[in-house]
N, CA, C and O atoms as a printed pandas DataFrame, in Angstrom:
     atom_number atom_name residue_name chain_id  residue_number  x_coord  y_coord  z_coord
0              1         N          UNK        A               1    0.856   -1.176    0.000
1              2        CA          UNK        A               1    0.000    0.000    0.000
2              3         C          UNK        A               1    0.905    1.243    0.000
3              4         O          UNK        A               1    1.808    1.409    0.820
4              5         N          UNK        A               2    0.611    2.055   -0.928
5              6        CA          UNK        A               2    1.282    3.213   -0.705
6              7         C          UNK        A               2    1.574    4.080    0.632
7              8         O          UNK        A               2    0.637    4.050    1.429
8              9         N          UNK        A               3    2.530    4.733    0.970
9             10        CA          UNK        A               3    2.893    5.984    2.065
10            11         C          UNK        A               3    1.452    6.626    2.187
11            12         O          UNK        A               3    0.843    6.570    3.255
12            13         N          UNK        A               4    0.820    7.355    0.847
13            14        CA          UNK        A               4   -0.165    8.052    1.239
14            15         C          UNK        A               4   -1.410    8.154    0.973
15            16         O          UNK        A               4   -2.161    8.982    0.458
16            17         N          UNK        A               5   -1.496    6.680    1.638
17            18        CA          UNK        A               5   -2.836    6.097    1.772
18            19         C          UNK        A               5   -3.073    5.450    2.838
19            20         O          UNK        A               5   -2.063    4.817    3.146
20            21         N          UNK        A               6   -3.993    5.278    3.628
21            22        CA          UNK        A               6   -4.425    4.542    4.865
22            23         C          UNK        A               6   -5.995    4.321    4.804
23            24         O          UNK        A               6   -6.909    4.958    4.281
24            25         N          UNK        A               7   -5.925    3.052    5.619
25            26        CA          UNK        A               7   -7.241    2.512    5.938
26            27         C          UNK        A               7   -7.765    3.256    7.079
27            28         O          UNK        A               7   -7.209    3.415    8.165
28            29         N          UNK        A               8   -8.926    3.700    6.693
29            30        CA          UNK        A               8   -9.807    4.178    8.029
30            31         C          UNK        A               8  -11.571    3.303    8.493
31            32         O          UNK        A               8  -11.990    2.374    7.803
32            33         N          UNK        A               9  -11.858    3.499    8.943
33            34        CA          UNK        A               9  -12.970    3.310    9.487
34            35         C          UNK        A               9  -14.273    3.131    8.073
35            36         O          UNK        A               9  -14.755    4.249    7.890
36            37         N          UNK        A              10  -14.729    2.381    7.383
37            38        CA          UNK        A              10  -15.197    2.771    6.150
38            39         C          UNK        A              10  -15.259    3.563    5.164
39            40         O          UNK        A              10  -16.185    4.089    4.546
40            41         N          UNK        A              11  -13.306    3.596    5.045
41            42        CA          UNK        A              11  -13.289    4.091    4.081
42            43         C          UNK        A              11  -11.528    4.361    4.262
43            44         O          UNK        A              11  -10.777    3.599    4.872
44            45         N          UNK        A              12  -11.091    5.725    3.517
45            46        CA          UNK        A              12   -9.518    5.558    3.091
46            47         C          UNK        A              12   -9.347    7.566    3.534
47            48         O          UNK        A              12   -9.997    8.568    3.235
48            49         N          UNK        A              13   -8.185    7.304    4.312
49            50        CA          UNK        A              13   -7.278    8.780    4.396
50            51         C          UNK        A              13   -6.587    8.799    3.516
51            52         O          UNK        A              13   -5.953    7.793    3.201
52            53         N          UNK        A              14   -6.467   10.286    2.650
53            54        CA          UNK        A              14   -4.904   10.121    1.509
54            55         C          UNK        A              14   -4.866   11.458    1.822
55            56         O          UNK        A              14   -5.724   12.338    1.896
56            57         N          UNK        A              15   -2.990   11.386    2.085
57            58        CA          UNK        A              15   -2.541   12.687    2.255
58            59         C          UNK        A              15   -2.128   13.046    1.068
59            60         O          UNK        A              15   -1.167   12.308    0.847
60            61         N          UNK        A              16   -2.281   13.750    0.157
61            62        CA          UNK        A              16   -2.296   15.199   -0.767
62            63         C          UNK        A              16   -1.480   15.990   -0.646
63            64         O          UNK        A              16   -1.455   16.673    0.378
64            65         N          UNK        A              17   -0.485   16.168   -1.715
65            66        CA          UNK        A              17    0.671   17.612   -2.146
66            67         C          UNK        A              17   -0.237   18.040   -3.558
67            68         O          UNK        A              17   -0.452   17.396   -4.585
68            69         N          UNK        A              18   -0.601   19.211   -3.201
69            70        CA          UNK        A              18   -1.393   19.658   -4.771
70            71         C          UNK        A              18   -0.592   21.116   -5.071
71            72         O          UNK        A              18   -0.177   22.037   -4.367
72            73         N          UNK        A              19   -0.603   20.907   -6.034
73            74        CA          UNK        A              19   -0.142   22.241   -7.542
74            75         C          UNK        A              19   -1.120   22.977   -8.196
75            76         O          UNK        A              19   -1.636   22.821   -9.303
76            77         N          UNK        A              20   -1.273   23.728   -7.409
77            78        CA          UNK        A              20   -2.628   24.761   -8.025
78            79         C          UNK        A              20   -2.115   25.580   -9.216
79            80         O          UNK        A              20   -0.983   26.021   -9.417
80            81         N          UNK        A              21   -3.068   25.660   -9.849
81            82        CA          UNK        A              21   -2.846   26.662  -11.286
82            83         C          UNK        A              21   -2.072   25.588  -12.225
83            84         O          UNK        A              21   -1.199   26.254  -12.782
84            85         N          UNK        A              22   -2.006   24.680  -12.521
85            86        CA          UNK        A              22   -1.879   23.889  -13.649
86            87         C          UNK        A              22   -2.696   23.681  -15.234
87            88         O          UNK        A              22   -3.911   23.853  -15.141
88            89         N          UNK        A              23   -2.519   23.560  -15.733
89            90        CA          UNK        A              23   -3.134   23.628  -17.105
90            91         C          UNK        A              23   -3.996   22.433  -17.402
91            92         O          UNK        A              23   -4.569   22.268  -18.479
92            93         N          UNK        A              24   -4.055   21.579  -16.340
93            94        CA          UNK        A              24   -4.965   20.505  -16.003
94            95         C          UNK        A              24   -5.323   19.771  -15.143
95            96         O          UNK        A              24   -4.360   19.037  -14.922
96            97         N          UNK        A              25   -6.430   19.408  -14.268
97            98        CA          UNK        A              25   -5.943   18.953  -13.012
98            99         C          UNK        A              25   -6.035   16.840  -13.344
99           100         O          UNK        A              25   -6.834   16.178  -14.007
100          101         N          UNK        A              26   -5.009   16.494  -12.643
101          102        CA          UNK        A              26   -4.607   15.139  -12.781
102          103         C          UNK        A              26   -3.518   15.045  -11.914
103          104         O          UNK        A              26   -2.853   16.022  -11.568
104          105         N          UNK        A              27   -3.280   13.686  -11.487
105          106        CA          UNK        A              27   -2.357   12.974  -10.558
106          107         C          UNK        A              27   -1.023   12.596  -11.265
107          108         O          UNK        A              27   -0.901   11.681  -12.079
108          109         N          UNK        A              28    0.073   13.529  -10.787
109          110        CA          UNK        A              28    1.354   13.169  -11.459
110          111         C          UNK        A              28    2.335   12.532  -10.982
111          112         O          UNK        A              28    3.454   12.540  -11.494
112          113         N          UNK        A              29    1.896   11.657   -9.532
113          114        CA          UNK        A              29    2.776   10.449   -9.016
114          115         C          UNK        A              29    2.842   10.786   -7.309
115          116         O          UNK        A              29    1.847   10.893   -6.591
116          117         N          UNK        A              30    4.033   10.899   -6.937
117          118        CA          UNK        A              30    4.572   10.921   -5.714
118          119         C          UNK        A              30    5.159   12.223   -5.287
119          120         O          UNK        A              30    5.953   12.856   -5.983
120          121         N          UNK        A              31    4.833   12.510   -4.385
121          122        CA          UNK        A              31    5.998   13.465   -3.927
122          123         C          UNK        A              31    6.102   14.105   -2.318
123          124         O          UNK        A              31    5.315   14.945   -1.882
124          125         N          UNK        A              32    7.473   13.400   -1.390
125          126        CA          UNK        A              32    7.641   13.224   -0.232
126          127         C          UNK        A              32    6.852   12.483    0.727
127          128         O          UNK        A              32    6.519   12.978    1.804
128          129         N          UNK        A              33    6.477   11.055    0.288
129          130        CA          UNK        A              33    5.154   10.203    1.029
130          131         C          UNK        A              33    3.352   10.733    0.726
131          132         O          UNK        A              33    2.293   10.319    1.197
132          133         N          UNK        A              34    3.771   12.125   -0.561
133          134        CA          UNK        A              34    1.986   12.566   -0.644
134          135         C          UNK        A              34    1.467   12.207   -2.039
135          136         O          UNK        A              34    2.211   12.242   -3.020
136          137         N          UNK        A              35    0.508   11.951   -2.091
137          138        CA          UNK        A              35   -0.087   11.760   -3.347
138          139         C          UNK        A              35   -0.175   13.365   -4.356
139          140         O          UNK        A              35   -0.988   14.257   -4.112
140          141         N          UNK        A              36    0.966   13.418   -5.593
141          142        CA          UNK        A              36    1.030   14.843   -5.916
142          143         C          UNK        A              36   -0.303   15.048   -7.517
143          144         O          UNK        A              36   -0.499   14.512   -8.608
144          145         N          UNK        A              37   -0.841   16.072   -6.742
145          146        CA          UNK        A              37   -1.998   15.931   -7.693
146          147         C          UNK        A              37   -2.109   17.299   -7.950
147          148         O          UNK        A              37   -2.499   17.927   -6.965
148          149         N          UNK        A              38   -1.804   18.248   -9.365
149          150        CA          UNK        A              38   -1.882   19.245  -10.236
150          151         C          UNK        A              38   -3.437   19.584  -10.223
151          152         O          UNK        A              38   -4.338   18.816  -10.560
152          153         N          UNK        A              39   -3.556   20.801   -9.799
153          154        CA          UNK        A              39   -5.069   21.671   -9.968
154          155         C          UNK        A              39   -5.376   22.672  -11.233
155          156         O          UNK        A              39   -4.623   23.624  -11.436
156          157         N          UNK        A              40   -6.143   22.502  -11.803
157          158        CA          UNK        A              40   -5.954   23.518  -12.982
158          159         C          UNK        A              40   -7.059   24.728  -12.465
159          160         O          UNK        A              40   -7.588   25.487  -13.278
160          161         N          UNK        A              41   -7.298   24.785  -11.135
161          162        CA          UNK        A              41   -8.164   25.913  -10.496
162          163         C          UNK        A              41   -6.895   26.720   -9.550
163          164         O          UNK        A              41   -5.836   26.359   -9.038
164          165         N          UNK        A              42   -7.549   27.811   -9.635
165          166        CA          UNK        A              42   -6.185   28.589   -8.484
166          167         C          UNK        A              42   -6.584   28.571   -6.987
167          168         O          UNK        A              42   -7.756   28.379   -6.661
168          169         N          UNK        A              43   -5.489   28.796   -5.978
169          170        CA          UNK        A              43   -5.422   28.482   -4.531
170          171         C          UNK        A              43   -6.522   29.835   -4.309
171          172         O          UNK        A              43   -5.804   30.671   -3.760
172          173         N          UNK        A              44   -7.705   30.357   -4.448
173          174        CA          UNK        A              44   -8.290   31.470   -4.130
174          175         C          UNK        A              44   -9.805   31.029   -3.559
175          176         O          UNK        A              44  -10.400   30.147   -4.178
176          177         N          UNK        A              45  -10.263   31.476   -2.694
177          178        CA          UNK        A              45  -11.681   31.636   -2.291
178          179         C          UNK        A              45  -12.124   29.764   -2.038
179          180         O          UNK        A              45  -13.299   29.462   -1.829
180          181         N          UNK        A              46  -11.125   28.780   -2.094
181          182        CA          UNK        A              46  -11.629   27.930   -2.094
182          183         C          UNK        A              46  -11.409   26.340   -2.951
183          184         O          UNK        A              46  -11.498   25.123   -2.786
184          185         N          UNK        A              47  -10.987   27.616   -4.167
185          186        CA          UNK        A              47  -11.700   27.292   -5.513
186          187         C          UNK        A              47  -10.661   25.922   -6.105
187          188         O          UNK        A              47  -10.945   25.447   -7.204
188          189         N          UNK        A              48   -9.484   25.349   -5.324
189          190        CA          UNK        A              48   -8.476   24.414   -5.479
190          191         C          UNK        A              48   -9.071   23.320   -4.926
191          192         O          UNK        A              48   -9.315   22.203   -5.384
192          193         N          UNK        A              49   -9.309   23.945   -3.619
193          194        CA          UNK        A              49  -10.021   22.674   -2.618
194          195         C          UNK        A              49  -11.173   22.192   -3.662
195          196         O          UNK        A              49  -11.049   21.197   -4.377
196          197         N          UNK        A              50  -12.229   22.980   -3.646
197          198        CA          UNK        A              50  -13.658   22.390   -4.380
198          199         C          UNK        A              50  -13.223   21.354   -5.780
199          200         O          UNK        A              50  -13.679   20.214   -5.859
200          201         N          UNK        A              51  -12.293   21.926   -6.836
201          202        CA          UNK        A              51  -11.534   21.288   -7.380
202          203         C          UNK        A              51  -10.947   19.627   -7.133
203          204         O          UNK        A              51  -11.274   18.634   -7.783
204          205         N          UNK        A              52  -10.270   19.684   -6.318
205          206        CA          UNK        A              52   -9.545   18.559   -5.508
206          207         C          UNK        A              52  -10.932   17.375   -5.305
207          208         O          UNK        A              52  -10.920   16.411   -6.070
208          209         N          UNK        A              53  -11.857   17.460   -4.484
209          210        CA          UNK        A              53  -12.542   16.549   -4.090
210          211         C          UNK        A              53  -13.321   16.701   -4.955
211          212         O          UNK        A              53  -14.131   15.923   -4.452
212          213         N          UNK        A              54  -13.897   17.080   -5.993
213          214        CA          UNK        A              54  -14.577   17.058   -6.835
214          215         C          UNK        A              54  -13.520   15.923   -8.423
215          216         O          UNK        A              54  -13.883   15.306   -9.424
216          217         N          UNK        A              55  -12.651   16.122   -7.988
217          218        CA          UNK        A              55  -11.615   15.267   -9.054
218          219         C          UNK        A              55  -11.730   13.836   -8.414
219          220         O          UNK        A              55  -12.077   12.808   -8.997
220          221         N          UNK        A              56  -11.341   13.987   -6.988
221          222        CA          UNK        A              56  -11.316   12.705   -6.299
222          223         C          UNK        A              56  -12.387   11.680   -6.513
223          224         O          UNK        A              56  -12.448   10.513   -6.900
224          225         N          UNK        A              57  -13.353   12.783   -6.020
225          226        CA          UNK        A              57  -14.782   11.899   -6.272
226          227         C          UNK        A              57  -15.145   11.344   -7.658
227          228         O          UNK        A              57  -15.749   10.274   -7.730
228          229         N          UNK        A              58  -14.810   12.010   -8.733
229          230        CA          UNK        A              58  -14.711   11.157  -10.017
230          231         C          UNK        A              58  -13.912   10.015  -10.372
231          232         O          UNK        A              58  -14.097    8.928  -10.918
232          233         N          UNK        A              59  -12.975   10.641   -9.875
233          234        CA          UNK        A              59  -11.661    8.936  -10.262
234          235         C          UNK        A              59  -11.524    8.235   -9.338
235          236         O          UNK        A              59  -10.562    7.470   -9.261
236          237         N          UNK        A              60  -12.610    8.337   -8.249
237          238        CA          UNK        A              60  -12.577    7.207   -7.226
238          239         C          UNK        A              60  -14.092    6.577   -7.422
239          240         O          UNK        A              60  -14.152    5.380   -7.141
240          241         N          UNK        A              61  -15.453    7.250   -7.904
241          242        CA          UNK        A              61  -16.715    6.520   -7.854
242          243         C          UNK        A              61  -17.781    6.621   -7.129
243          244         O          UNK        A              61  -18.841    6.000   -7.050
244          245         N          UNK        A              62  -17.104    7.917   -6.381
245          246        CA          UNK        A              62  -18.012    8.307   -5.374
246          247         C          UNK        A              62  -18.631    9.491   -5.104
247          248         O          UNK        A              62  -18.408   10.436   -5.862
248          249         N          UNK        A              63  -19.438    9.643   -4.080
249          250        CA          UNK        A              63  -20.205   11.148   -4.390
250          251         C          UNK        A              63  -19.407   11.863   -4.027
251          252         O          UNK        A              63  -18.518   11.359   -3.341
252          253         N          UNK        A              64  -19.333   13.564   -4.344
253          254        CA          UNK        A              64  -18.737   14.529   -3.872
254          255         C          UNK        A              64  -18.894   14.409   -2.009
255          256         O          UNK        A              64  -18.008   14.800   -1.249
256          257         N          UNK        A              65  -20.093   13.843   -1.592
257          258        CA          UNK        A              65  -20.416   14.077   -0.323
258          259         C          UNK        A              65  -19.583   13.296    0.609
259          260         O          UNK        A              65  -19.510   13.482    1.824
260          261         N          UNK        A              66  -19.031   12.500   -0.005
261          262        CA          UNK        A              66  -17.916   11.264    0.508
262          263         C          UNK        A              66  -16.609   11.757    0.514
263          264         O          UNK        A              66  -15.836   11.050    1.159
264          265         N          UNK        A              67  -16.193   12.602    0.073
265          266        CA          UNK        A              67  -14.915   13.348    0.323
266          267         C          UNK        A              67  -14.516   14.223    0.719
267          268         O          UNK        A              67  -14.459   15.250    0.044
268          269         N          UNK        A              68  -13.973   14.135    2.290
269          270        CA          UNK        A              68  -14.365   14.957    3.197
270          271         C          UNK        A              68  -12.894   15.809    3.330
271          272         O          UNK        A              68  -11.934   15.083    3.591
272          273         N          UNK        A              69  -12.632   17.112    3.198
273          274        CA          UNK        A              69  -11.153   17.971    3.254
274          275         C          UNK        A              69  -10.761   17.637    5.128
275          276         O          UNK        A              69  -11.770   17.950    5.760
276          277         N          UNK        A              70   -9.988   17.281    5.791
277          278        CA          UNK        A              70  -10.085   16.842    6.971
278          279         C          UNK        A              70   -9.065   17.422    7.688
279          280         O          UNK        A              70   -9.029   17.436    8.918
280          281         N          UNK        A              71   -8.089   17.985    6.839
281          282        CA          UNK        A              71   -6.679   18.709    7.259
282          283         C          UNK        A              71   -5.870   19.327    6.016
283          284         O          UNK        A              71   -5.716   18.758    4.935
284          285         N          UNK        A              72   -5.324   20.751    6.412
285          286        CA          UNK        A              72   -4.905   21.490    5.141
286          287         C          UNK        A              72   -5.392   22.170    4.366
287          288         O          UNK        A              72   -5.026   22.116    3.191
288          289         N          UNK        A              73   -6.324   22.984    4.763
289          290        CA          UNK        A              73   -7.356   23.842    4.416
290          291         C          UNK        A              73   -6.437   24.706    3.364
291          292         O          UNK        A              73   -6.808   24.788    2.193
292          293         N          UNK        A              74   -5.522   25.193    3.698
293          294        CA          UNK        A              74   -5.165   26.453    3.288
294          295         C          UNK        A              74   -3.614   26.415    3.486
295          296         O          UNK        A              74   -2.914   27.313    3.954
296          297         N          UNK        A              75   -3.151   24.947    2.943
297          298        CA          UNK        A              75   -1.982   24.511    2.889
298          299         C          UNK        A              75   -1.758   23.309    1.441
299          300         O          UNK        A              75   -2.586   22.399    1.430
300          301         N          UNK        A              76   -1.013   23.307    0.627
301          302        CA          UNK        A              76   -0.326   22.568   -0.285
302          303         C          UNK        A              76   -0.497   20.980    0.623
303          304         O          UNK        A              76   -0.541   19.973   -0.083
304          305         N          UNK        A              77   -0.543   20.891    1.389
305          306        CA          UNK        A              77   -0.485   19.425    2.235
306          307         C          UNK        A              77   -1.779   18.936    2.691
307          308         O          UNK        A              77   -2.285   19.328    3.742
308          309         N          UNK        A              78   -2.246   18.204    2.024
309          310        CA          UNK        A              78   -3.622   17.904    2.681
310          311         C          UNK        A              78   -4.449   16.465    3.116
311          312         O          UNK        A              78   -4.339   15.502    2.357
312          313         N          UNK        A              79   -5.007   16.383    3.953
313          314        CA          UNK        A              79   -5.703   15.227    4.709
314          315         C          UNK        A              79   -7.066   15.204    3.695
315          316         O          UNK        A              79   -7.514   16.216    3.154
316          317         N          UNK        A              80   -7.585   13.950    3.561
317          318        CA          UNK        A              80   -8.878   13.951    2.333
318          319         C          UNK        A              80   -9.601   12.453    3.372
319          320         O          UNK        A              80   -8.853   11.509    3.627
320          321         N          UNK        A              81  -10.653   12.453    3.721
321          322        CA          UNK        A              81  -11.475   11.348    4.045
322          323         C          UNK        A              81  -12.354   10.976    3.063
323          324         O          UNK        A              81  -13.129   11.896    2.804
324          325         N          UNK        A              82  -12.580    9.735    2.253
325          326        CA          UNK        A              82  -13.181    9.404    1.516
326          327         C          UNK        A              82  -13.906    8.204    2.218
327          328         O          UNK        A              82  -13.213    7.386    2.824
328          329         N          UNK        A              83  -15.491    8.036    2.156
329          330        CA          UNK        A              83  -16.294    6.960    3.015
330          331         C          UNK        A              83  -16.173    6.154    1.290
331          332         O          UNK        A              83  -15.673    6.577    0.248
332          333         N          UNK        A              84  -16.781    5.031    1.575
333          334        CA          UNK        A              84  -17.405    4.186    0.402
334          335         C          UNK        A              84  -16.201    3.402   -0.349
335          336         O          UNK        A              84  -16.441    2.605   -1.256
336          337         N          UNK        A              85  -15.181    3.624   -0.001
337          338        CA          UNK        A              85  -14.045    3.144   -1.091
338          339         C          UNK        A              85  -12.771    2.551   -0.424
339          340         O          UNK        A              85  -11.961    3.155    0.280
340          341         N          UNK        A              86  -12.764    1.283   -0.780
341          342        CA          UNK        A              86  -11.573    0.652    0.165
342          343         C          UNK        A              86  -10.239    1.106   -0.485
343          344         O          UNK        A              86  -10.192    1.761   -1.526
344          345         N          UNK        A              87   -9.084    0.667    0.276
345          346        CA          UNK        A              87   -7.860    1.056   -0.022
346          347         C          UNK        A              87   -7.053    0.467   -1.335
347          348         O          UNK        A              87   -6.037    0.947   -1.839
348          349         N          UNK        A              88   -7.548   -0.330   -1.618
349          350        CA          UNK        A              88   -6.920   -0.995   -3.007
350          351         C          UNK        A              88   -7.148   -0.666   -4.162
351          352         O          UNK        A              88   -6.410   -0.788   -5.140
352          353         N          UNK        A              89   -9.004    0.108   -4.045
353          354        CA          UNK        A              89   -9.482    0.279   -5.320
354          355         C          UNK        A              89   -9.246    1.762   -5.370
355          356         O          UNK        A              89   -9.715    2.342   -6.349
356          357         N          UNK        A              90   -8.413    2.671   -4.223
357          358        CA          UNK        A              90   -8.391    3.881   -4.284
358          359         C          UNK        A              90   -6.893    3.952   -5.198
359          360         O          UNK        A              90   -6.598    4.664   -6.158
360          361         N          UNK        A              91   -5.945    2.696   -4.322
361          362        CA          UNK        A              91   -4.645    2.896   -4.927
362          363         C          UNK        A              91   -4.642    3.086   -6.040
363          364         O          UNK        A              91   -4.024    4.047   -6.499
364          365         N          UNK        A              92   -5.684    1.794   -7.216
365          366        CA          UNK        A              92   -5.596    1.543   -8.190
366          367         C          UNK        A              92   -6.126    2.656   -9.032
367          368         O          UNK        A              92   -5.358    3.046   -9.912
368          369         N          UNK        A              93   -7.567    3.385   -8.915
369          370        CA          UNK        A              93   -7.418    4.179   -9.431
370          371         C          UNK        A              93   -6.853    5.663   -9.436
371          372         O          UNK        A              93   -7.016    6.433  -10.382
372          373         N          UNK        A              94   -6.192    5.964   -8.307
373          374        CA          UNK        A              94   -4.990    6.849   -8.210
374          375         C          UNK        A              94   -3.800    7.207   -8.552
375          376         O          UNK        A              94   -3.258    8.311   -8.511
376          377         N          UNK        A              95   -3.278    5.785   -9.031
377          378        CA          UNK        A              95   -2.345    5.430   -9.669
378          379         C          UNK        A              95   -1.739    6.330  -10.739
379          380         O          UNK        A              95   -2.415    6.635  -11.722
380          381         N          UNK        A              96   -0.710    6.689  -10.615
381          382        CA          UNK        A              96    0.340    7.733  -11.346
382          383         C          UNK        A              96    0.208    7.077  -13.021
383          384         O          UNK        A              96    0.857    7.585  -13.936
């Protein structure tokens, strides 16, 4: 199992290094134990975060309501709670 991923309670923690203002948002591998994932929204009013779990929730299968921001509000480093989705099928579709 990857560094930055963990099993929780029905469902999966993934800690998050994101790149806001990218020209697309997508997952470009690893970087320092975080899952590094490019935002093509900018760090302003929100608008990265809403971005972020709204990406998650697509390439994982689940509702937006299932992906919960849990730590790193207003930091490049971030905590993500996702209910509904075990750890294998998150790896897999997370996958760099």
């Amino acid at each position: 199992m990857p560094a930055w991923l963990e099993t929780r309670a029905g469902g999966v923690t993934l800690r998050v290094f994101v790149k806001p203002r990218a020209s697309r948002t997508r997952v470009v591998g690893e970087h320092e134990g975080e899952l590094a994932i490019q935002l093509a929204a900018p760090p302003v009013d929100g608008a990265a975060n809403d971005e972020l779990t709204a990406f998650l929730a697509k390439t994982l299968g689940v509702a937006r309501r299932q992906v919960e921001l849990v730590g790193g509000d207003a930091s490049r480093h971030k905590r993500l709670h996702v209910t509904g989705v075990d750890a294998a099928a998150a790896a897999a579709a997370l996958a760099p």
